[in-house]
Residue frames relative to the residue before (quaternion, step in Angstrom):
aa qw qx qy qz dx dy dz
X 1.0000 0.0000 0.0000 0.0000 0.00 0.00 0.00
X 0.6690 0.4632 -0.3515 0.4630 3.68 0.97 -0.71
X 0.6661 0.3766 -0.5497 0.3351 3.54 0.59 -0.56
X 0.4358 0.6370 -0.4807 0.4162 4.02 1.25 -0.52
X 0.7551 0.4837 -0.3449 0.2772 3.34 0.10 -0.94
X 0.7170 0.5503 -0.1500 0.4008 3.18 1.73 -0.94
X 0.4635 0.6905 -0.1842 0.5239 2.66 1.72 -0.38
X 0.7286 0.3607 -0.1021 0.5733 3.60 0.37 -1.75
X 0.5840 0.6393 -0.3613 0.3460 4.03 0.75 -0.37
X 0.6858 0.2592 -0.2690 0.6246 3.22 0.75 -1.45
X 0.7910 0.2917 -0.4472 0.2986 4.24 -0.48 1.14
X 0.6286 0.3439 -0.3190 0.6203 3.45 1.73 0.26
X 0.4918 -0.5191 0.5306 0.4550 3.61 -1.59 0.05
X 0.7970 0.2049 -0.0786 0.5627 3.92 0.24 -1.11
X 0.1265 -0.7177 0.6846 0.0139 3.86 -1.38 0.60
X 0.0557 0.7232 -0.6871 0.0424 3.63 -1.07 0.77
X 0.0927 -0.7339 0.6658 -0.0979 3.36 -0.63 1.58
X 0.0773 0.6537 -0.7405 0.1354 3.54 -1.24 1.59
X 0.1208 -0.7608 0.6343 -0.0651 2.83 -1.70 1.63
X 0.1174 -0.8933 0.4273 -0.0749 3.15 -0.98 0.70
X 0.1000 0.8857 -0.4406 0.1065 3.93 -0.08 1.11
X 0.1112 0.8874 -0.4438 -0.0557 3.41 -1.13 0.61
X 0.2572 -0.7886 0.5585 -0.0076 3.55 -0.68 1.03
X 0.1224 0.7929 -0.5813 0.1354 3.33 -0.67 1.27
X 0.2513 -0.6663 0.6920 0.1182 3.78 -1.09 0.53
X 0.4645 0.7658 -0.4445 0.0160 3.26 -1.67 0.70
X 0.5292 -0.7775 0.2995 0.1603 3.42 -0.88 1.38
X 0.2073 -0.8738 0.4337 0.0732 3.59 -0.90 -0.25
X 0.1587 -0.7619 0.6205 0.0961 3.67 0.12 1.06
X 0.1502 0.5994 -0.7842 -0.0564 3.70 -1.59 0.19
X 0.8594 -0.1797 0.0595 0.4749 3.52 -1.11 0.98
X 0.6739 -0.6361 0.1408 0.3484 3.15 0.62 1.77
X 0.3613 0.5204 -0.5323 0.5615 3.66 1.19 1.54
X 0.3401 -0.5772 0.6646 0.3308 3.28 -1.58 0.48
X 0.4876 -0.6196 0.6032 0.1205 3.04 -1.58 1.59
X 0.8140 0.0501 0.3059 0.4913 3.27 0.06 -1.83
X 0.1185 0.6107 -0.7818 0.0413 3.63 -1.58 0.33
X 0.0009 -0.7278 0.6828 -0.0636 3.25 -0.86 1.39
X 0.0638 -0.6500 0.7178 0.2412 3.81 -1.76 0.02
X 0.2275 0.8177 -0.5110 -0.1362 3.13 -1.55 -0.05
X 0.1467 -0.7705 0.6073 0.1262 3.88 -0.73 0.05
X 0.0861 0.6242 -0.7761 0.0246 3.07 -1.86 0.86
X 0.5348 -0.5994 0.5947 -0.0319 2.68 -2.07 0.65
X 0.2166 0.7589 -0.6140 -0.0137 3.42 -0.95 -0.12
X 0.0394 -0.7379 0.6691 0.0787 3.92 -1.36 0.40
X 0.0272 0.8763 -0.4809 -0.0069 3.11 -1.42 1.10
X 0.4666 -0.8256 0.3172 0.0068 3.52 -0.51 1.27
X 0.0652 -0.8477 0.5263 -0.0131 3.47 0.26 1.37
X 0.1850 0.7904 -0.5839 -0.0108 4.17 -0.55 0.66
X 0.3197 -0.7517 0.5766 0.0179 3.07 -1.33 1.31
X 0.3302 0.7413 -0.5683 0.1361 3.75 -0.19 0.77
X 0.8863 0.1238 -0.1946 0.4017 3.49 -1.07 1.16
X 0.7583 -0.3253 0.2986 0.4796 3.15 0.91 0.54
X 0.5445 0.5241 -0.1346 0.6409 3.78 1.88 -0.83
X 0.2186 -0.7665 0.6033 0.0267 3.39 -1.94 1.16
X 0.0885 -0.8687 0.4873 0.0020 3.32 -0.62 0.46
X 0.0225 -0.8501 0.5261 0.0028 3.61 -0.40 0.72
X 0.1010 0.7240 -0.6823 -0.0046 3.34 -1.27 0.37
X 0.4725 -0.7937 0.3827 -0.0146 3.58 -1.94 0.63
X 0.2743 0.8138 -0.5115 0.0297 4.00 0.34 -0.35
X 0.4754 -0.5974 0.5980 0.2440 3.08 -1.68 0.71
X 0.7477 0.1253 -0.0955 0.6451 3.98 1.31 -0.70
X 0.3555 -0.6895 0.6277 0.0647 3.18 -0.75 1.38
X 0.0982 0.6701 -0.7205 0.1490 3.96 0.17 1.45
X 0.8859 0.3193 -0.1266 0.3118 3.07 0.11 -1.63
X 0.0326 0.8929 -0.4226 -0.1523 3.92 0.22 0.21
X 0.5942 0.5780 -0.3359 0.4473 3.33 1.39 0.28
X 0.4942 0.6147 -0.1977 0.5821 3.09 2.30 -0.33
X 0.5784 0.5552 -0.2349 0.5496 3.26 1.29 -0.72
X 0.7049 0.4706 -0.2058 0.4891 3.67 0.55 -1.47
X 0.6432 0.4915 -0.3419 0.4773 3.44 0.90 -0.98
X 0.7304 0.3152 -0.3670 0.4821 3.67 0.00 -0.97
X 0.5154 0.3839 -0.5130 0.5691 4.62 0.39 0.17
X 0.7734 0.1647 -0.4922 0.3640 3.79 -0.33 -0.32
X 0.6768 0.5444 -0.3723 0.3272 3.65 0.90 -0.23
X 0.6365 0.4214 -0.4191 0.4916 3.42 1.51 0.25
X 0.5764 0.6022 -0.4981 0.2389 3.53 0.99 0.71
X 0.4428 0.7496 -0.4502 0.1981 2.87 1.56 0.78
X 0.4048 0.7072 -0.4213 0.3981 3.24 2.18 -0.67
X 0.6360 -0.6006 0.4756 0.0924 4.04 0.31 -0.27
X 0.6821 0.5924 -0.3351 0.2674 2.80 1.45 -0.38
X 0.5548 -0.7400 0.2908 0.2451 3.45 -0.88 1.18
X 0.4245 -0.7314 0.3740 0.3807 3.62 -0.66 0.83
X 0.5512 -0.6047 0.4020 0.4109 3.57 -1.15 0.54
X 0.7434 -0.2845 0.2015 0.5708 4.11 1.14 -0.44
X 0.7452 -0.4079 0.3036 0.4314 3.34 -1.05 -0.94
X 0.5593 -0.5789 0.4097 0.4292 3.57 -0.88 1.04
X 0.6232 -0.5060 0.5604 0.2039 3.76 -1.26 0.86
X 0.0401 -0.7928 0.5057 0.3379 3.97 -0.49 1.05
X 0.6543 -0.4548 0.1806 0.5766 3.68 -0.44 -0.60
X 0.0382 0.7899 -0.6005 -0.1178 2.56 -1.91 -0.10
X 0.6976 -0.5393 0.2719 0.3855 3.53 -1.05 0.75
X 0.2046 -0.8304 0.5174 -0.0283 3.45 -1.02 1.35
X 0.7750 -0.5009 0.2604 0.2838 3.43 -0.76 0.73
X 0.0018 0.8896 -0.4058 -0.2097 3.56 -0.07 -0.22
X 0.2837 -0.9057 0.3138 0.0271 3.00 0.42 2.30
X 0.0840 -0.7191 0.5972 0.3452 4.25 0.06 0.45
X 0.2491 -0.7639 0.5380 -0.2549 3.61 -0.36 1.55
X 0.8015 -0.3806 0.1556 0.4342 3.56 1.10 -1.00
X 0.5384 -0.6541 0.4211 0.3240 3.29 -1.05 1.24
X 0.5541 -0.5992 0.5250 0.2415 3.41 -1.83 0.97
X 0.8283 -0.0879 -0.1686 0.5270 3.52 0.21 0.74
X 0.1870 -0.5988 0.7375 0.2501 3.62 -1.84 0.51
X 0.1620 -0.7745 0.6018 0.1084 3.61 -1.41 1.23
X 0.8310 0.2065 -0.3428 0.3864 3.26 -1.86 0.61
X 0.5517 -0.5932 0.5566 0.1845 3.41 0.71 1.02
X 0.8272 -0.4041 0.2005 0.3351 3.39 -2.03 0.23
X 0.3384 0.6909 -0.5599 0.3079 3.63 1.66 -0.01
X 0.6737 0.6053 -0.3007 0.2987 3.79 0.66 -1.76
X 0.7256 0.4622 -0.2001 0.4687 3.41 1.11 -0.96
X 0.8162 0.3187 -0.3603 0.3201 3.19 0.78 -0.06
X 0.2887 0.6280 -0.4459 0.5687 3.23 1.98 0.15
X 0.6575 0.4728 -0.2326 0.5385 4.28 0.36 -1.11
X 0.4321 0.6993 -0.2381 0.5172 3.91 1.11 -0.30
X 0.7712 0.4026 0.0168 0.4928 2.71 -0.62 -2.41
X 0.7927 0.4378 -0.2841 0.3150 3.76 0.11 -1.07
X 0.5124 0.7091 -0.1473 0.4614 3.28 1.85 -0.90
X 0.7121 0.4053 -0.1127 0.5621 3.40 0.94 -1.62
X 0.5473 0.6125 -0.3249 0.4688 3.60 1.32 -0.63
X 0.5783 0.5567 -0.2527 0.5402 3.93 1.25 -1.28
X 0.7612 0.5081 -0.2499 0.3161 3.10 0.17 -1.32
X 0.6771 0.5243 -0.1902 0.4800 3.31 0.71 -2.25
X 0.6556 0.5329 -0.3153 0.4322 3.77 0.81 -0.56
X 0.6780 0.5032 -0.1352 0.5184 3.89 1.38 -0.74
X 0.7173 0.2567 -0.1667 0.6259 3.48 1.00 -1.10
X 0.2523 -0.4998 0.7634 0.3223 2.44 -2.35 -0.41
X 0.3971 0.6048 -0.5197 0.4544 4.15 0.72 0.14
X 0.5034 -0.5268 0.5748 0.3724 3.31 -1.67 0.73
X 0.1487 -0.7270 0.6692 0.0399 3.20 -1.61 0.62
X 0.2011 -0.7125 0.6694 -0.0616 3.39 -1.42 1.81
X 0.0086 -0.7448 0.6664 -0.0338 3.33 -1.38 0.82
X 0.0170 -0.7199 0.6825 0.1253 3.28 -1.35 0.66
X 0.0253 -0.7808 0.6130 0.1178 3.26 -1.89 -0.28
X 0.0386 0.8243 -0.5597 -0.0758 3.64 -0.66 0.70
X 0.0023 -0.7638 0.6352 0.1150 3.39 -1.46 -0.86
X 0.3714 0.8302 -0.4054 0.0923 2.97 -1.11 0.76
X 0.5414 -0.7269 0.3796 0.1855 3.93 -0.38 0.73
X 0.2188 0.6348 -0.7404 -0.0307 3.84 -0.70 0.57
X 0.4795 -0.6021 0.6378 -0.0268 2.46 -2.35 0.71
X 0.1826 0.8524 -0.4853 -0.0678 4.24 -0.40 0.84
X 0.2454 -0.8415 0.4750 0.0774 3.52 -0.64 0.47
X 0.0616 -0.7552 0.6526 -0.0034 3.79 -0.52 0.60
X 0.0255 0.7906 -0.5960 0.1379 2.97 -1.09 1.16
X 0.2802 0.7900 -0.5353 0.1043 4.30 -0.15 0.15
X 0.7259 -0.5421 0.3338 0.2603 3.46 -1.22 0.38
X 0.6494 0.4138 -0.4204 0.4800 3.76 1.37 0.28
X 0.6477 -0.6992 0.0213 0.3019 3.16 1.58 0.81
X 0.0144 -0.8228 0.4800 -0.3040 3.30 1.86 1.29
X 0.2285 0.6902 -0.6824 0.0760 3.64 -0.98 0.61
X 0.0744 -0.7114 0.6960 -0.0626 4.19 0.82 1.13
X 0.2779 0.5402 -0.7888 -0.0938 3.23 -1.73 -0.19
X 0.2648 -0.7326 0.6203 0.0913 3.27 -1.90 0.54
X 0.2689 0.8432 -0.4467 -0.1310 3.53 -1.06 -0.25
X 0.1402 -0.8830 0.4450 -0.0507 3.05 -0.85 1.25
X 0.1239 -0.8611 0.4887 0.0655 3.74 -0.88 1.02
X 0.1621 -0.8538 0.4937 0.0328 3.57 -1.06 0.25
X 0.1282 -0.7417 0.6566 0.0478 3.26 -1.35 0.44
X 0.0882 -0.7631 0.6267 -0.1312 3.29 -1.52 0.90
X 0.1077 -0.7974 0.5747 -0.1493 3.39 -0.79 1.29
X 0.0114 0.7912 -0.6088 0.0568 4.13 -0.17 1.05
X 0.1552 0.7182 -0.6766 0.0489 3.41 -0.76 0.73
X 0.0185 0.7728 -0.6303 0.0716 3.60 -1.21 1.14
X 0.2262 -0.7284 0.6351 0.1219 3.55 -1.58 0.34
X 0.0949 -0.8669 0.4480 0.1971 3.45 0.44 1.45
X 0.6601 -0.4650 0.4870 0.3329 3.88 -1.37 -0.29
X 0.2590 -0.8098 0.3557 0.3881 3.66 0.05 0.49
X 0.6935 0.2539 -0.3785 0.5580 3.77 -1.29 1.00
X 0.7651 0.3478 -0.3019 0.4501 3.50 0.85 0.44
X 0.3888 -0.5683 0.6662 0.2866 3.35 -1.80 0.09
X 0.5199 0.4413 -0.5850 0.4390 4.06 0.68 0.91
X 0.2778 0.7130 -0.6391 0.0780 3.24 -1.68 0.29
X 0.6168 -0.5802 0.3472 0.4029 3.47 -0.96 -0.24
X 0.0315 0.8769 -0.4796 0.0076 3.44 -0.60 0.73
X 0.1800 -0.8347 0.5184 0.0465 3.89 -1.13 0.17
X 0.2797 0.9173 -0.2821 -0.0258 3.36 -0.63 0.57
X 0.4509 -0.8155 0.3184 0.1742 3.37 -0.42 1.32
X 0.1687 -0.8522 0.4947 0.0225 3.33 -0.86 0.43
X 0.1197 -0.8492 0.4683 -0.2127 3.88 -0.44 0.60
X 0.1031 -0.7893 0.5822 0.1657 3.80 -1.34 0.35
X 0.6792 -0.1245 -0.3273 0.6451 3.24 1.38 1.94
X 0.8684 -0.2459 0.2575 0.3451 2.54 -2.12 0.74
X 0.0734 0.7266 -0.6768 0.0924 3.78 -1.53 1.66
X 0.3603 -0.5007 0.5817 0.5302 3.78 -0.97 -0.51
X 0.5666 -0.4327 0.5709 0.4072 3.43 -1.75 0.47
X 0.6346 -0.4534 0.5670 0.2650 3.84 -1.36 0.33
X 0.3241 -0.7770 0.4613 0.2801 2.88 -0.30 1.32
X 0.5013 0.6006 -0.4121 0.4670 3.72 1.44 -1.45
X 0.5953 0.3683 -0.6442 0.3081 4.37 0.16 -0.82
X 0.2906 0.9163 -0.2252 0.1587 3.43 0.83 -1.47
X 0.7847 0.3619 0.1498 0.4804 2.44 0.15 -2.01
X 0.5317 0.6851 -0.2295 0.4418 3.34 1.45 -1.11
X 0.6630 0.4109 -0.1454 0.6086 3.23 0.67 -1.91
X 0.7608 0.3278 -0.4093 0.3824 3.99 -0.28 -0.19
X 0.8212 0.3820 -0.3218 0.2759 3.38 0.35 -0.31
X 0.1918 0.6080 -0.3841 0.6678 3.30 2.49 -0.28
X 0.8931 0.1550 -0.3463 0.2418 3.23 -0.95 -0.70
X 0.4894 0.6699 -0.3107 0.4639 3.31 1.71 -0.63
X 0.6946 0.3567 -0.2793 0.5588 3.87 0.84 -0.56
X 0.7058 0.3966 -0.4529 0.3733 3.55 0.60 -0.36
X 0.2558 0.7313 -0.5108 0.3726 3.55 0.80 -0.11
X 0.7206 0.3243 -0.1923 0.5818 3.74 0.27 -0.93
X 0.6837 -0.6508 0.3295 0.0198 3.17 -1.46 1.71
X 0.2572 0.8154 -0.5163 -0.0495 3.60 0.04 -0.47
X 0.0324 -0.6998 0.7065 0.1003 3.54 -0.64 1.04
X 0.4176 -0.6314 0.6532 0.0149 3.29 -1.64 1.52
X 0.4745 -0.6738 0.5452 0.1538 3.14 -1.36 1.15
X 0.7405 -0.5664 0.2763 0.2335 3.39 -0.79 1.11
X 0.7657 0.2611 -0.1484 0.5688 4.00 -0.19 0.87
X 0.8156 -0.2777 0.0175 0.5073 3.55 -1.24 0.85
X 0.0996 -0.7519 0.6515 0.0178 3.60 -1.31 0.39
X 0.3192 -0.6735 0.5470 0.3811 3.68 -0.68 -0.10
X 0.0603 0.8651 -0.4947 -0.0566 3.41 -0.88 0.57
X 0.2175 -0.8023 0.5428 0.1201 3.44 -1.27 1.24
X 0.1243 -0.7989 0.5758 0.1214 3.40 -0.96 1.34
X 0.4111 -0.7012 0.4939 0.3088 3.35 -1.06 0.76
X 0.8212 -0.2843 0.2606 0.4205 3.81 -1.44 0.39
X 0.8570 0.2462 -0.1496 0.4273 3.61 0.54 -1.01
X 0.5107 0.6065 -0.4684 0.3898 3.22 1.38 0.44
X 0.6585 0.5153 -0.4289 0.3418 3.45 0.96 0.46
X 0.1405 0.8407 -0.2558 0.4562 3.00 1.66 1.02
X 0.7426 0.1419 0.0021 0.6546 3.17 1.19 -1.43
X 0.5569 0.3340 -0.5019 0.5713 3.89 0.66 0.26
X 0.4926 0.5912 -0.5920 0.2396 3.79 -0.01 -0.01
């Protein structure tokens, strides 16, 4: 990012360099088989130039070329568009705890966290049973010439256990969330098997108003 900055400086008055990256792992139960395990990461860089009173912006997903990058911000200042003021100078930022300093054992952990899930479950039900799990970490950075240097980072975790209905994609389902690696609750668990274990049993309702209780994720489908 600094050599951009050094680059885009000596042809604009003001420079705002924002970067962005992410890197995520994740697994995939369908009817208690692994489906999938994917990784992946992207990137991105963006280029803010201020000259004459005029803004210019430009974008890339791979920051090879950075004179290619500079070139297309001073060439969109032909669009006119007016700057919003002066760049912001610094100032002292929070120090958010936001995310943990490494995720170990790669997609092995999730699918061991998976496998153990679909094990709980398949033991409680008789409904097909899907699980997922991911994780992963992005990274942002601010950087401009009145001497801003933000960075952020931020990780996650995610855990999806359901018990669908058979011939369908409804069922009962729960999920946990986190900024590293947890077990799913055993009590959600437990949740999802006996919910699905009582609905199992029919009820035809008598014609005209009813009271009705939706669970958390049934606003999902009334949205």
């Amino acid at each position: 990012m600094e050599r951009l900055m050094d680059i885009a400086r000596r042809q604009a008055d003001e420079v705002t360099v924002f970067a962005a990256s992410d890197a995520e792992d994740s697994v995939g139960f369908e009817n208690g088989k692994l489906k999938s395990a994917d990784s992946g990461m992207s990137s991105g860089t963006a280029l803010t130039v201020v000259k004459a009173g005029k803004q210019g912006f430009a974008y890339t997903r791979n920051l090879i070329d950075r004179e290619g990058l500079v070139r297309d911000a001073i060439a969109a200042l032909a669009g006119g568009v007016e700057s919003a003021g002066p760049l912001p100078a610094p100032a002292e930022l929070p120090k958010l705890d936001t995310a943990v300093a490494a995720h170990e054992g790669g997609n092995a952990v999730l699918v061991e966290e998976c496998r153990r899930l679909v094990d709980y479950l398949s033991a409680r039900v008789k409904g097909q049973v899907n699980v997922a799990a991911g994780r992963g970490v992005s990274e942002l950075r601010v950087l401009t010439t009145s001497g801003v240097d933000a960075r952020a980072r931020f990780s996650n975790y995610y855990a999806m256990a359901a018990v669908l209905y058979p011939g369908t994609y409804a069922g009962i389902r729960q999920v946990t969330t986190a900024k590293a690696f947890s077990q799913f609750p055993e009590a959600d668990l437990q949740f999802i098997a006996d919910t699905y274990n009582a609905s199992e049993k029919e009820v035809k309702a008598a014609s005209g108003r009813i009271p009705v209780l939706f669970l958390p994720f049934s606003v999902w489908a009334l949205a």
